[in-house]
N, CA, C and O of each residue as an XYZ file, in Angstrom:
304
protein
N      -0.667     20.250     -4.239
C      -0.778     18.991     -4.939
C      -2.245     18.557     -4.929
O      -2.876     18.934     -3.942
N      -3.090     17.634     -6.093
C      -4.210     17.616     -5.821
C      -4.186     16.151     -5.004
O      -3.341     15.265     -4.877
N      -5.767     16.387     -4.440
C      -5.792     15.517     -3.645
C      -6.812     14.133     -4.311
O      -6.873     13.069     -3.695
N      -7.250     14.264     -5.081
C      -7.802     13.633     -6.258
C      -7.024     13.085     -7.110
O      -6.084     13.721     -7.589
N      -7.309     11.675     -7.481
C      -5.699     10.728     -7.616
C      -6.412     11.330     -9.420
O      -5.498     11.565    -10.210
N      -7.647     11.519     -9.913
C      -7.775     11.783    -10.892
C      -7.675     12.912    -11.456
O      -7.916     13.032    -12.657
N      -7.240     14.109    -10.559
C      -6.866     15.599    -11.067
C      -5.119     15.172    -10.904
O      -4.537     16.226    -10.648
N      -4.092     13.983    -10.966
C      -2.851     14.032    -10.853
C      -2.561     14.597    -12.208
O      -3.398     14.459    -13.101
N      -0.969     15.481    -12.511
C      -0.888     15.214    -13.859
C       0.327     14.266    -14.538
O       1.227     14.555    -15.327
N      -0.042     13.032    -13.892
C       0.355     11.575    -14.140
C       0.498     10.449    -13.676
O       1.411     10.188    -12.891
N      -0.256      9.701    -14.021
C       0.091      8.300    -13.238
C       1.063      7.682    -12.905
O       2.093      7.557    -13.569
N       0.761      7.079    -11.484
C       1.839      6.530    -10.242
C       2.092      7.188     -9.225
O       2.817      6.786     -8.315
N       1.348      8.613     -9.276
C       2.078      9.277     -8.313
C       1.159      9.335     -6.955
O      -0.063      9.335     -6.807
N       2.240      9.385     -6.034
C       1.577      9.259     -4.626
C       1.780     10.589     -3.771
O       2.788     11.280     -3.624
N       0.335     10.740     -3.190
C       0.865     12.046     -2.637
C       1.616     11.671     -1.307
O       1.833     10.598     -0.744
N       1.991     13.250     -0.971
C       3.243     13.062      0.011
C       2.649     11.952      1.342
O       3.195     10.935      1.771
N       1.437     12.549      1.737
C       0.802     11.360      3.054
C       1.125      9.886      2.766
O       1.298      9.048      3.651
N       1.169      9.725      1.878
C       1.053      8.178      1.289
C       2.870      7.405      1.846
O       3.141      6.282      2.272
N       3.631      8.440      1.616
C       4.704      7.737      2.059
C       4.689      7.519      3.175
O       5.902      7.372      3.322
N       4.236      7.352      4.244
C       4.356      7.309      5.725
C       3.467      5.870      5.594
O       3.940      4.828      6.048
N       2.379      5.895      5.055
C       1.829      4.604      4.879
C       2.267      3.197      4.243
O       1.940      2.104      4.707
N       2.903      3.362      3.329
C       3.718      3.040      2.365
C       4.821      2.336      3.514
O       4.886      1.107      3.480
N       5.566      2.959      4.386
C       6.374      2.391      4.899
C       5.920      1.157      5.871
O       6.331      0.007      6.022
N       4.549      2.186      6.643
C       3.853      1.228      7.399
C       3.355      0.244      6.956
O       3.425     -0.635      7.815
N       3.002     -0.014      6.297
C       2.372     -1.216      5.249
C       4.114     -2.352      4.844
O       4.279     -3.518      5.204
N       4.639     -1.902      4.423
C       5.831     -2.689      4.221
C       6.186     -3.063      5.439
O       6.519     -4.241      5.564
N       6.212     -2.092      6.763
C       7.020     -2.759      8.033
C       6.257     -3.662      8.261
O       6.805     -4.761      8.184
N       5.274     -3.683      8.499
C       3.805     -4.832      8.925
C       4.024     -5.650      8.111
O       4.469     -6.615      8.733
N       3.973     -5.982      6.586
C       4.303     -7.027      5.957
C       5.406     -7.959      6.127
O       5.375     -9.182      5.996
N       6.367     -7.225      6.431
C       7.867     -7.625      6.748
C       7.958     -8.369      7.787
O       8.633     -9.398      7.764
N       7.088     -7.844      9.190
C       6.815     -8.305     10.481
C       6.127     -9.308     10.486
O       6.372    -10.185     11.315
N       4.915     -9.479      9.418
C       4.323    -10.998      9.521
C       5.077    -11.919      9.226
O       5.201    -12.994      9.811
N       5.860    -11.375      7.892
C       6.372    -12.641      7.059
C       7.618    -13.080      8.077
O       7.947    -14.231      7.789
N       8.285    -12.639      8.984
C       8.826    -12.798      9.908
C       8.662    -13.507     10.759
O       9.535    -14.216     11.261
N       7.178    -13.435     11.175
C       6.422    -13.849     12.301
C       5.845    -15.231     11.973
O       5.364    -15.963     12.839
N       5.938    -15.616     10.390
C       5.364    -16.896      9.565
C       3.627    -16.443      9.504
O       2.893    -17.288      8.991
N       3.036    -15.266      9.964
C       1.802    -14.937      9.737
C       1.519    -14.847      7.930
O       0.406    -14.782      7.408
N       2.523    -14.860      7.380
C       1.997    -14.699      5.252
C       3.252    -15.192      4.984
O       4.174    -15.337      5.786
N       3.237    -15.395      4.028
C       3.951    -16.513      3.104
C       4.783    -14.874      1.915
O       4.312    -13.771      1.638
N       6.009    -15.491      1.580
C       6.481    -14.454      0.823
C       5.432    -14.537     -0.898
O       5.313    -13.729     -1.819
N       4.957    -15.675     -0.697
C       3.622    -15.120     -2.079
C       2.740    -13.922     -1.767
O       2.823    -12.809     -2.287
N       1.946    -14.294     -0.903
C       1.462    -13.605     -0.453
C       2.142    -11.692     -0.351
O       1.523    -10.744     -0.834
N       3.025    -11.615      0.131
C       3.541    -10.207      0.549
C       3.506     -9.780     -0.857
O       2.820     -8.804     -1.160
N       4.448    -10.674     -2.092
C       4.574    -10.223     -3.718
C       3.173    -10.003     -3.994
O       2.928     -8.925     -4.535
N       1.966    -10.944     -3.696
C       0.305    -10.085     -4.236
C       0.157     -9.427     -3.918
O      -0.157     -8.569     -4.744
N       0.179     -8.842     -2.070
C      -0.220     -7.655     -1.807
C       0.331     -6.002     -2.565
O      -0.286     -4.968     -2.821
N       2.306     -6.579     -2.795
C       2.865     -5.436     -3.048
C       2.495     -5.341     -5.027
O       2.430     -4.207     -5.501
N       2.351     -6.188     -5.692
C       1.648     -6.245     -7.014
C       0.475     -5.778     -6.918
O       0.153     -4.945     -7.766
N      -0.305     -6.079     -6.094
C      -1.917     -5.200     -5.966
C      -1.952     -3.380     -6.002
O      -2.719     -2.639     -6.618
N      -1.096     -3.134     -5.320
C      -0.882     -1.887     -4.671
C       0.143     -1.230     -5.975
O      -0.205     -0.164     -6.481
N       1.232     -1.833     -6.402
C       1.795     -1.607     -7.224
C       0.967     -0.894     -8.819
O       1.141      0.113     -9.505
N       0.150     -1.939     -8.849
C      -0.865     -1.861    -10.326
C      -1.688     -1.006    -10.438
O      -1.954     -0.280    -11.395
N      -2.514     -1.145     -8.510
C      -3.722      0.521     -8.606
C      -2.850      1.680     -8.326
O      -3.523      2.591     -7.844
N      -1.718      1.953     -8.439
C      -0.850      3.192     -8.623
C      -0.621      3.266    -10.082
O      -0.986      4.272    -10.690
N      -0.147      2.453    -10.589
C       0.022      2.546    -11.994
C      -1.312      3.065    -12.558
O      -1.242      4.208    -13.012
N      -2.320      2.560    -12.613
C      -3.382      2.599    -13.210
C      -4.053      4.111    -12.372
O      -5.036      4.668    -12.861
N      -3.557      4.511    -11.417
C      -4.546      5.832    -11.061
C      -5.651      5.669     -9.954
O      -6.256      6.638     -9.497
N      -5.926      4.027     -9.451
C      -7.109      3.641     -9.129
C      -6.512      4.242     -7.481
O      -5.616      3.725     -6.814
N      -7.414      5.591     -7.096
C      -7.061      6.297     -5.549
C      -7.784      5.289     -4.107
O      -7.440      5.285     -2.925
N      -8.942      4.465     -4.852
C      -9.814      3.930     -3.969
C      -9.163      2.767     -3.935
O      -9.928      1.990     -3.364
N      -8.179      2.208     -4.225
C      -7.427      0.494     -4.526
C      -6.123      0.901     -3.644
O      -5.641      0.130     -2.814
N      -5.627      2.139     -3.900
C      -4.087      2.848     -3.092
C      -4.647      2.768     -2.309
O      -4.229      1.788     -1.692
N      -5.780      3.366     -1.608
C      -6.090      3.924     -0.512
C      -6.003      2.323      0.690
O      -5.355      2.143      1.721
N      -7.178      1.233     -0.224
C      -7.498      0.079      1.002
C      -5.972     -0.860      1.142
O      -5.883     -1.655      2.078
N      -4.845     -0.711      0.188
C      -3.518     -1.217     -0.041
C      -2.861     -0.438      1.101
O      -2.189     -1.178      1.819
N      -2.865      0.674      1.421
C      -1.853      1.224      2.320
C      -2.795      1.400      3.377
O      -2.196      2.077      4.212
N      -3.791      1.190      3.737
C      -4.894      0.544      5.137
C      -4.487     -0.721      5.716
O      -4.755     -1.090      6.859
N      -3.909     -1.276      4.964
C      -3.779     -2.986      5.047
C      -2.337     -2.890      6.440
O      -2.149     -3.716      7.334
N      -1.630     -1.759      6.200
C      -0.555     -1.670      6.563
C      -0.898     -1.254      8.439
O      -0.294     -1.756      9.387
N      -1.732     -0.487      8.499
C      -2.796     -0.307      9.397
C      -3.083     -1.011     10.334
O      -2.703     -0.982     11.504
N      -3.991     -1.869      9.636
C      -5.126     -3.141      9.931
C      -3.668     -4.134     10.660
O      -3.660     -4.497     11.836
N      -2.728     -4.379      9.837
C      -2.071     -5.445     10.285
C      -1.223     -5.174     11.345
O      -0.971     -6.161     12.036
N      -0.649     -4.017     11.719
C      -0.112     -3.493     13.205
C      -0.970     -3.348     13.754
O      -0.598     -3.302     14.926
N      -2.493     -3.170     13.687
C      -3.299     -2.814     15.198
C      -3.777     -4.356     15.587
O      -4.671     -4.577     16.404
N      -3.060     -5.367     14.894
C      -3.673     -6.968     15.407
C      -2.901     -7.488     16.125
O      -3.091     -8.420     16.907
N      -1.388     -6.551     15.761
C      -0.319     -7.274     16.391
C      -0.156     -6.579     17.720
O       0.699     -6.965     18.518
């Protein structure tokens, strides 16, 4: 599979690593909004942000979207 979101041959697609992040990023979101740390607006921008630079192809926008997922379990 390429690893270059711009050699895909089609937009949206995530490579396989991405699902593991993908989850992590949702559990962490789930866990704040739980925790009253984000507001369910908030969780819908983040998952619309992430949503759109997949659609659109943008690898450097996927990439800091499923970091976020990251960032927010190593605070907790």
């Amino acid at each position: 599979m390429p690893d270059d979101l711009n050699d895909f041959p089609r937009r949206g697609m995530l490579r396989d690593r991405d699902h593991q992040r993908l989850d992590d990023l949702l559990t962490a979101l789930l866990a704040d909004l739980a925790a009253g740390a984000v507001t369910a607006d908030q969780v819908r921008i983040e998952l619309a942000h992430l949503i759109g630079a997949v659609d659109i192809g943008n690898r450097t926008e996927v990439d800091a979207s499923l970091d976020l997922g990251r960032k927010r379990a190593q605070r907790r």
